[in-house]
Every structure is written in structure tokens, then in C-alpha cells.
Residue frames as qw, qx, qy, qz and C-alpha x, y, z in Angstrom:
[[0.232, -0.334, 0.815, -0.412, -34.01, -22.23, -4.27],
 [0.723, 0.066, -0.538, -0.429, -35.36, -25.79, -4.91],
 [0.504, -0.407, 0.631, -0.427, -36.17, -28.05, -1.68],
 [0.570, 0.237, -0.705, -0.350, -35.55, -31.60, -1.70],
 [0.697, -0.514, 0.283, -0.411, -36.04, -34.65, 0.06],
 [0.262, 0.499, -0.819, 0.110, -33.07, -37.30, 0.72],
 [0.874, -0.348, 0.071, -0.332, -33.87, -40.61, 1.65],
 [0.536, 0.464, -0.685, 0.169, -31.17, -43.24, 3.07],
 [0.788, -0.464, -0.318, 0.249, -29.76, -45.07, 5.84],
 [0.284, -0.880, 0.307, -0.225, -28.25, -43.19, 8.72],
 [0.448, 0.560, -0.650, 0.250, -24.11, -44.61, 8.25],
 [0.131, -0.538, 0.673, -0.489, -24.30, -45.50, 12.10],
 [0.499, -0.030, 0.691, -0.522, -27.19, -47.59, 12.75],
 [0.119, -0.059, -0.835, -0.534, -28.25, -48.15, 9.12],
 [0.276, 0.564, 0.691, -0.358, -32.16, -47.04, 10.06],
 [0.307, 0.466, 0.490, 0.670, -33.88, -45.76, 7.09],
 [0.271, -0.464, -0.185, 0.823, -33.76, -41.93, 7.43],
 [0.198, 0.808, 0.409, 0.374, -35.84, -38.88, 5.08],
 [0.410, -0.525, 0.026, 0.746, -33.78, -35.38, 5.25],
 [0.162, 0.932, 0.211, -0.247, -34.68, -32.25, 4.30],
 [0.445, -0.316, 0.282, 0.789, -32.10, -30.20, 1.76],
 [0.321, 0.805, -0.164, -0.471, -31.54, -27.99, -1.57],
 [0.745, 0.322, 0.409, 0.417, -31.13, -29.61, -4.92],
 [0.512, 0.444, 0.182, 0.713, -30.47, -25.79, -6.06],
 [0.310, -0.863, -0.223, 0.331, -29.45, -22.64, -4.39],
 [0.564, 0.492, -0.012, 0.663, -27.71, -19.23, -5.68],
 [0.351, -0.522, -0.297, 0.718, -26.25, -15.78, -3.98],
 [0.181, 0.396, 0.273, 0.858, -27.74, -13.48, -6.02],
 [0.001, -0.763, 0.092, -0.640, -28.42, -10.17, -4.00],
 [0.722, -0.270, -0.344, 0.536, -26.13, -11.85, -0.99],
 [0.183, -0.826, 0.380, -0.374, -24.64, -9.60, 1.79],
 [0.886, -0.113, -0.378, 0.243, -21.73, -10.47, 3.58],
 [0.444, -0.891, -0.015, -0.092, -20.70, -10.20, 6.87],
 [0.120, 0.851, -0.467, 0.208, -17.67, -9.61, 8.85],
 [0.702, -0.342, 0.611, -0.131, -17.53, -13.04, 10.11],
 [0.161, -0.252, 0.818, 0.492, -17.63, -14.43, 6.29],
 [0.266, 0.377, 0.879, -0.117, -20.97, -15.78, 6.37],
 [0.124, 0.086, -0.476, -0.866, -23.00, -14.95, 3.42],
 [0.317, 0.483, 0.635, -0.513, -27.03, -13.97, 3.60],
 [0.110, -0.020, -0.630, -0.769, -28.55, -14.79, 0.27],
 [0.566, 0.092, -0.032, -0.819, -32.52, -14.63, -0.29],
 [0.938, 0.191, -0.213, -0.193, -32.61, -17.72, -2.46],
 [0.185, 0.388, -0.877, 0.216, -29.10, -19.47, -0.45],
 [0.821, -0.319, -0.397, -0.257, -31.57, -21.90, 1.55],
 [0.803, -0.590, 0.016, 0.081, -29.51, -22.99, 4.39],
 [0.683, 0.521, -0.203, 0.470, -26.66, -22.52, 2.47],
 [0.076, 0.596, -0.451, 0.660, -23.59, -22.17, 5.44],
 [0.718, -0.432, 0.235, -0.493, -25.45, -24.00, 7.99],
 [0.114, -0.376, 0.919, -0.033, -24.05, -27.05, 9.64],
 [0.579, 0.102, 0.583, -0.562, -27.19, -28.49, 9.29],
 [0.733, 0.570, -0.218, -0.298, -26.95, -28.75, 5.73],
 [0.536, 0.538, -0.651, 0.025, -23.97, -30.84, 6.04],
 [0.038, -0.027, 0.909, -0.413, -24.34, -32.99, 9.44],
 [0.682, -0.298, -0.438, -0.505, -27.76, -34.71, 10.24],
 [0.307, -0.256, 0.751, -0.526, -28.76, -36.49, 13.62],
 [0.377, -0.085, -0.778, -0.496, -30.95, -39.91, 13.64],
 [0.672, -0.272, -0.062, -0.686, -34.09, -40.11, 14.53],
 [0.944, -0.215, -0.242, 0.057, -33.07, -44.19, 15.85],
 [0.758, 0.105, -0.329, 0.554, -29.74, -44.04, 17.11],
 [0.324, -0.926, -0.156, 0.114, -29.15, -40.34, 18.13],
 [0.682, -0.241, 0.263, 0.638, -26.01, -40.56, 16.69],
 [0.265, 0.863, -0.133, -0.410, -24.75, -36.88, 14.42],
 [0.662, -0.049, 0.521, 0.536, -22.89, -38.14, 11.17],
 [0.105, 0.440, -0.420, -0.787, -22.00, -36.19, 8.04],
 [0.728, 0.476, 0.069, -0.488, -24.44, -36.14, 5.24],
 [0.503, 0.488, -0.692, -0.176, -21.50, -37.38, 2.36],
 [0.062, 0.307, -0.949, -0.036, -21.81, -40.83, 4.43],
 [0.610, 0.417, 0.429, -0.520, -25.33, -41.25, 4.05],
 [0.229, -0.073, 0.837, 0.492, -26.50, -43.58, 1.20],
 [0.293, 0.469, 0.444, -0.705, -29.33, -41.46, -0.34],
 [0.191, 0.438, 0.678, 0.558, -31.29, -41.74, -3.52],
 [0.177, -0.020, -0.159, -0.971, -33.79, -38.24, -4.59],
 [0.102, 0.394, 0.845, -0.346, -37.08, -38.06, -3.17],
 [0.088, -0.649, -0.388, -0.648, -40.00, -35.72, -3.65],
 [0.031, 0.136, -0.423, 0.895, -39.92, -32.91, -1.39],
 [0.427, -0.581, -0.630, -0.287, -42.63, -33.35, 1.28],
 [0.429, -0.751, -0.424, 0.269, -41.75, -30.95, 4.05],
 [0.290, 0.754, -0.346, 0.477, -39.26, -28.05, 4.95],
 [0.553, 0.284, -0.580, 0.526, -36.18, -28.19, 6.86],
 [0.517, -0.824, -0.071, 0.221, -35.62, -27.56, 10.47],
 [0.410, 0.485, -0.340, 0.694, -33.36, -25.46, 11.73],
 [0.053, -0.770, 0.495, -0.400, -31.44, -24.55, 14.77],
 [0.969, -0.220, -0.060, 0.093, -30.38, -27.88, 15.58],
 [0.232, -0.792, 0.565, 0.022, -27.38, -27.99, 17.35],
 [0.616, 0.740, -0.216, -0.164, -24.51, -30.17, 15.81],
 [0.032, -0.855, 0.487, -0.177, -21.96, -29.51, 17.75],
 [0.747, -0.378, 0.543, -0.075, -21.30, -33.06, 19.12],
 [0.848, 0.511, 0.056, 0.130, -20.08, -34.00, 15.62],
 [0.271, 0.750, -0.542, 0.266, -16.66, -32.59, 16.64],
 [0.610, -0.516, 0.586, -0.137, -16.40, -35.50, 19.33],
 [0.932, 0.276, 0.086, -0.217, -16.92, -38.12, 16.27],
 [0.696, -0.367, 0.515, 0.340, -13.43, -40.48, 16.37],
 [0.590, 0.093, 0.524, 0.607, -11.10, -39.87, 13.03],
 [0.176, 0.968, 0.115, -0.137, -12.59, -36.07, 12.44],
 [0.646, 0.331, 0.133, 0.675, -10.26, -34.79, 10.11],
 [0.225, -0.354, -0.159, 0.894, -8.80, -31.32, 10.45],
 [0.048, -0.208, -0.598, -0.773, -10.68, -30.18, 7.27],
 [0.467, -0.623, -0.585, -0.228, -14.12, -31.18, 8.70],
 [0.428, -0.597, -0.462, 0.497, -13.33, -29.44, 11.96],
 [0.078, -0.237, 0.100, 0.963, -12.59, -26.41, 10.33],
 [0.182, -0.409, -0.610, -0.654, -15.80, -26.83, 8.21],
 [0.446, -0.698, -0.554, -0.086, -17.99, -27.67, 11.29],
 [0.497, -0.329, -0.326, 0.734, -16.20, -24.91, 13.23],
 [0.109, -0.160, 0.241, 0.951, -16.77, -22.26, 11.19],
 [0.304, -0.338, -0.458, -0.764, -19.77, -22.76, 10.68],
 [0.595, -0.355, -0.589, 0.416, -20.47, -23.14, 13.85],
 [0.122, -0.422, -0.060, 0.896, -19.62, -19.48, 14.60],
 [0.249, -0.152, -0.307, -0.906, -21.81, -18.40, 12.07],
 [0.576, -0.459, -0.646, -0.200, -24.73, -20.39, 13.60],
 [0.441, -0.518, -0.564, 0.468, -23.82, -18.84, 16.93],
 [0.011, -0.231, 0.064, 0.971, -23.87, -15.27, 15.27],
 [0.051, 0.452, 0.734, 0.505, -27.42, -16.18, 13.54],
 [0.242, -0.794, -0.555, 0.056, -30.02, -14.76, 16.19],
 [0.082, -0.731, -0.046, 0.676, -27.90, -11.18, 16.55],
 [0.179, 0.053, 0.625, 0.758, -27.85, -11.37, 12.53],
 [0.123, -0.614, -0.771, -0.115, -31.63, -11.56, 13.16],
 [0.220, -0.716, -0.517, 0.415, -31.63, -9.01, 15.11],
 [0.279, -0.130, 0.186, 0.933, -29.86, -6.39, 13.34],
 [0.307, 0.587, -0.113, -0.741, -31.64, -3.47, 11.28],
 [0.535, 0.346, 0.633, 0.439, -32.87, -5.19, 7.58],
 [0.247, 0.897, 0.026, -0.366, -32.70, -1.61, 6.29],
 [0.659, -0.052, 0.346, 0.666, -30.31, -2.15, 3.49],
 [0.470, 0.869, 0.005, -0.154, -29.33, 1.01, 0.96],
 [0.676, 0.250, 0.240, 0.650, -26.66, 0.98, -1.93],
 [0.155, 0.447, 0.012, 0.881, -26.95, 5.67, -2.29],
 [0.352, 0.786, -0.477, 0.177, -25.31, 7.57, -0.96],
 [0.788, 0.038, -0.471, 0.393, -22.37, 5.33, 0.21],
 [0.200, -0.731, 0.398, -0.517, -22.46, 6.71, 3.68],
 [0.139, 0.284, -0.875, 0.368, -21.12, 3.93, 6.28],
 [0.224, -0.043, 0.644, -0.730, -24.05, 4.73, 8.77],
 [0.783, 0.171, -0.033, -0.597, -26.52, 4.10, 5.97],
 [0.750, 0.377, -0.529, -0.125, -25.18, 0.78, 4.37],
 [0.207, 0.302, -0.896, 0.252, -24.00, -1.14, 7.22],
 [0.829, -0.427, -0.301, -0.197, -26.20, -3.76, 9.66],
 [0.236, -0.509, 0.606, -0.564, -24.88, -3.80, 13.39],
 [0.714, -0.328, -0.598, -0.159, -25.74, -6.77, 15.24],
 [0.430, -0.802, 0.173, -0.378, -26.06, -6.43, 18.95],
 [0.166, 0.638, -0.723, 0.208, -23.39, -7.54, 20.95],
 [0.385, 0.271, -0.852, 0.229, -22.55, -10.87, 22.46],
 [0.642, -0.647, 0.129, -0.390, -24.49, -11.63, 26.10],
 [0.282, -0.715, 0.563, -0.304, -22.28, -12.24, 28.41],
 [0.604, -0.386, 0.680, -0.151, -23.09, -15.70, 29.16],
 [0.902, 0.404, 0.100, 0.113, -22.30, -17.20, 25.46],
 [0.216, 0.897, -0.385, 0.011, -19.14, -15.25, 25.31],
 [0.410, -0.538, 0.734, 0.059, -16.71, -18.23, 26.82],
 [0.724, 0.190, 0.618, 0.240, -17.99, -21.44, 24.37],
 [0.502, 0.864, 0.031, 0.026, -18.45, -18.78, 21.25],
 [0.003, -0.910, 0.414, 0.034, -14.25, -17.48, 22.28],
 [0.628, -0.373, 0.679, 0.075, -13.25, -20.87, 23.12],
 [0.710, 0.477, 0.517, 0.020, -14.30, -21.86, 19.04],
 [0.470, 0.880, -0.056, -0.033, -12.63, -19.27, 17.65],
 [0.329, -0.673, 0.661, 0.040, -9.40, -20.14, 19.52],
 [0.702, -0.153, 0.684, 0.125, -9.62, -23.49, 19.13],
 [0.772, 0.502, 0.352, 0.169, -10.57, -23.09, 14.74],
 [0.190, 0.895, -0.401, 0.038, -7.49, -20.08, 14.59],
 [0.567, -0.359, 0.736, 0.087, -5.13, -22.88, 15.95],
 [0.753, 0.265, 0.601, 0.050, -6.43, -25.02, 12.63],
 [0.543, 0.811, 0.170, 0.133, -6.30, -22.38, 10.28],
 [0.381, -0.805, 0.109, 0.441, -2.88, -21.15, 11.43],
 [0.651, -0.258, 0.626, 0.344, -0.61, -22.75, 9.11],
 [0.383, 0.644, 0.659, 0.068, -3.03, -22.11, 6.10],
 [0.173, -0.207, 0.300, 0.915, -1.40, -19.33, 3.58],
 [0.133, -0.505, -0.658, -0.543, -5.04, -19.52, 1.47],
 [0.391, -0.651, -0.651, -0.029, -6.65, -18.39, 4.59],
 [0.219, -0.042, -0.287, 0.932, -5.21, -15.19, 5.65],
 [0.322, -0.465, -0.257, -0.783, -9.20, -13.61, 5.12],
 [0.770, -0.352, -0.518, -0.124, -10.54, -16.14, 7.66],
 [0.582, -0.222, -0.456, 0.636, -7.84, -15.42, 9.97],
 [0.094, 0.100, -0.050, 0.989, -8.52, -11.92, 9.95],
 [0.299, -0.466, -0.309, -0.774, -11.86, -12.30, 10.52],
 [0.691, -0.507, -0.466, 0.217, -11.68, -14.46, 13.79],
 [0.372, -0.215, -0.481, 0.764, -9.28, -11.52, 15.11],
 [0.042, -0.301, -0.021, -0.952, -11.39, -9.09, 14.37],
 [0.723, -0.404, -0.473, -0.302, -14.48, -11.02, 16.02],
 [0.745, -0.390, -0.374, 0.391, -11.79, -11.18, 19.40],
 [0.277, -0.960, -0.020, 0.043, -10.65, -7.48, 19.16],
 [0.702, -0.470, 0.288, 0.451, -7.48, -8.66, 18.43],
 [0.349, 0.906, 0.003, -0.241, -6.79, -5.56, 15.45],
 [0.057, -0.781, 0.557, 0.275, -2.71, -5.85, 14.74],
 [0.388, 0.049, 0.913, 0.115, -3.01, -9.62, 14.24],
 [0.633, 0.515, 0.576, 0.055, -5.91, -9.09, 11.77],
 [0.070, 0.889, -0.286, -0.351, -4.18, -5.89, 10.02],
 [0.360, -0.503, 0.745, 0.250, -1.04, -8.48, 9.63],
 [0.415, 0.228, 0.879, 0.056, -3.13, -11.03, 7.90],
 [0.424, 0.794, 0.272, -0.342, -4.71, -8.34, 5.62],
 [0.247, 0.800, -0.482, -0.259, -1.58, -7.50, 3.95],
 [0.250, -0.244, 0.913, 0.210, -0.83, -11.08, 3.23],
 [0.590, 0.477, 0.570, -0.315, -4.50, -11.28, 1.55],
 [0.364, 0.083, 0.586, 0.719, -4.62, -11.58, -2.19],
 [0.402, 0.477, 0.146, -0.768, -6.87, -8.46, -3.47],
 [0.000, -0.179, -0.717, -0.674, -9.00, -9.45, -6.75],
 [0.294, -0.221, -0.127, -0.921, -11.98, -7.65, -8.20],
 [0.705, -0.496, -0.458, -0.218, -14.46, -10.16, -5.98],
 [0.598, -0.509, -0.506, 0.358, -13.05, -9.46, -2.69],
 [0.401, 0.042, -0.258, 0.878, -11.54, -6.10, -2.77],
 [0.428, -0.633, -0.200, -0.614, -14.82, -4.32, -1.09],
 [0.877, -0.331, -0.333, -0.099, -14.64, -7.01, 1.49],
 [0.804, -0.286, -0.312, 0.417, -11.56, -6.63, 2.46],
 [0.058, -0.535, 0.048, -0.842, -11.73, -2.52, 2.13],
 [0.784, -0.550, -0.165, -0.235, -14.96, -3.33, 5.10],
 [0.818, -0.395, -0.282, 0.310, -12.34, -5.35, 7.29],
 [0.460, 0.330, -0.179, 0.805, -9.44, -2.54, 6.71],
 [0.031, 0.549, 0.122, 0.826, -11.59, -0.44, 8.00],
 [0.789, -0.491, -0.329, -0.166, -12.44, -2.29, 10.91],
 [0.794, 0.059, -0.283, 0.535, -9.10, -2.54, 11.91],
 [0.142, 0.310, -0.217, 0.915, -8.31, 0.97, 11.84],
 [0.422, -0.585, -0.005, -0.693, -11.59, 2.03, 13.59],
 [0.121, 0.359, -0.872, 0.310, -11.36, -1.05, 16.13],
 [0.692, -0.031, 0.214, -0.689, -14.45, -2.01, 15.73],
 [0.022, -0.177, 0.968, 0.179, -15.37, -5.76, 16.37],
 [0.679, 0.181, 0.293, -0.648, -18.93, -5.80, 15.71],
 [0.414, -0.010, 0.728, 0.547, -20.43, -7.87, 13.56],
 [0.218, 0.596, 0.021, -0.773, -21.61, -6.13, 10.78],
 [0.579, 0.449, 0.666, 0.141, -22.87, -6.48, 7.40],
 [0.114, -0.558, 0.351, 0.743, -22.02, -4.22, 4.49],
 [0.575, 0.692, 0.436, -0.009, -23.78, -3.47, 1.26],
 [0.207, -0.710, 0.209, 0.640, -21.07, -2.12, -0.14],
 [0.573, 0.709, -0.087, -0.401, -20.67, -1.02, -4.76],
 [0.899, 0.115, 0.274, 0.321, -18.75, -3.84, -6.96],
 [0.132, -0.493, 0.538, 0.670, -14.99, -2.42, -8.05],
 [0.414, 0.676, -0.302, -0.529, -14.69, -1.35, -11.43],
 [0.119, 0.438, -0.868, -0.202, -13.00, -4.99, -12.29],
 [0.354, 0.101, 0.855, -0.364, -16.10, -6.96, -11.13],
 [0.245, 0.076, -0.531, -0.808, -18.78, -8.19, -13.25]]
């Protein structure tokens, strides 16, 4: 993981702006959860909206990084994080694409602090469920309407979307809604990189469990 520093003008106001990022991140001993989101050591922010939206320091205005005109700095600080984002989905001519990006990650940014909380025991032997999984604690009550209202509103986007039958299956499982992600399982293509992943969700299904959860779970025999 290699921190950089981005200098440019901010697209809205054109004030001259310095922004934290990664020139190089990888997923090597990642875990992934049941929401999609992937927790790598060396991923840096990798998945965060933050990495891809920015707010200015003159204007106050949120605009996507890719319209920022930035040249490579030398890295003189580290990022923030938990900045909230979210007002980048009011921004006139959002494309569907980008709303699914900033949606979805979104939900993972509102699952961060019970990721936090879970257990960081991880073990790989013996493959026992109880040993190899992370629990996060459940929802509080009073995040549960904006957190449901996001998944509704990014399953509506992704309906249509035949590539996306994992994604769909994790928002129902995240709502409890089991037959509807089942359905969407058996339309999933299996290959030797997902078929752990999407063993984990079967098994969600059947047990009806919508935690979220995190799984350490042995590469199939076809993986390398």
C-alpha cells in the first residue's frame, strides 16, 4: 500500500485542492463479507466512497475524483476517513452507474463500525463455521430506515442487471428477504474464485441468517 498525494482544481469552483489517495494497493490475505465488501491489510481505502468522491475545502461542493485535474504529488499526510458523501447522489446528470457505485458503497460504509466491531479472531483449521466466521452486531434501531431505504432504492438499479445476480443476493440477504436471494443464486455463474463465496451465501439462505458476517473460508481445488 503506497500513499499519495493529488493535487488539482476542485471541477466546481476551480480552487486549488491537495487529496489524499493510493498510487498502489493489493488483496492479498482479504476476507470477504456477506455484503461484498472486501477487508484487505494492504487495500488502503480500497471500497470507500471516499476514495472516489472528494468535498472542497472552498466551495463545499462533493464531486467525483475522475473530474478533478490532478498532477502526482509527494505524499505529505494520511487520508481521512468517515466523511460522509452521501450528498453526491443529489449531483444533477448522476448516471445510473455512479449511483450504483456510490450506493454500494455506501452500504458498506454504513456496515464499517459493526465490521469494527466484530471478533478479529480469524482461523483457516478445523473448518468449523463457529470458528471461521466474524459476526457483526446487529443494526441499532435508529439507522435501520436510511441503511433499508439504500438498499431498496440500489436493488431497483441493479434489477435489470443479469451480471449482477451476486449483488442482488446479497442486498436480500442483508433485508431477510431468503427466496429472492436463493432465486438469484441459481442464476449466479459458479467459477473457481467465487464458488466459496457463494457456498457462504447458500448457506445463509438455508439457515436464514442475515447477519453480516465474514468468512475465512479454503480456496476450491480450481483456484490458484
Amino acid at each position: 500500500m503506497i500513499p499519495m498525494t493529488l493535487v488539482g482544481r476542485c471541477p466546481l469552483c476551480k480552487g486549488m485542492l491537495i487529496v489524499s489517495s493510493h498510487s498502489s494497493t493489493n488483496t492479498l490475505g482479504g476476507v470477504l463479507w456477506s455484503d461484498g465488501y472486501l477487508e484487505a491489510p494492504m487495500g488502503g481505502h480500497m471500497g470507500k466512497l471516499y476514495e472516489h468522491v472528494q468535498s472542497c475545502a472552498h466551495c463545499r461542493g462533493v464531486f467525483w475524483m475522475e473530474d478533478m485535474e490532478t498532477e502526482l504529488a509527494e505524499w505529505t499526510h494520511p487520508p481521512g476517513i468517515g466523511n460522509d458523501f452521501s450528498s453526491i447522489l443529489n449531483q444533477p446528470g448522476l448516471t445510473a452507474a455512479k449511483e450504483i457505485f456510490a450506493r454500494q458503497r455506501i452500504w458498506w460504509q454504513l456496515n464499517d463500525e459493526r465490521r469494527q466491531d466484530s471478533s478479529s479472531a480469524y482461523t483457516r483449521e478445523p473448518i468449523d463455521p463457529s470458528k471461521r466466521k466474524r459476526v457483526a452486531p446487529s443494526l441499532p434501531p435508529e439507522d435501520e430506515p436510511p441503511y433499508v431505504e439504500n438498499l431498496y432504492r440500489l436493488l431497483t438499479l441493479v434489477a435489470e442487471d443479469k451480471q449482477l445476480h451476486l449483488l442482488r443476493t446479497q442486498i436480500y440477504i442483508a433485508l431477510g428477504q431468503f427466496e429472492f436471494a436463493a432465486k438469484e443464486l441459481d442464476g449466479a455463474e459458479v467459477t473457481a474464485g467465487n464458488a466459496n463465496h457463494i457456498q457462504d451465501l447458500r448457506e445463509m439462505c438455508l439457515s436464514k441468517d442475515s447477519r453480516l458476517t465474514a468468512v475465512l473460508r479454503p480456496k476450491s481445488k480450481g483456484a490458484s
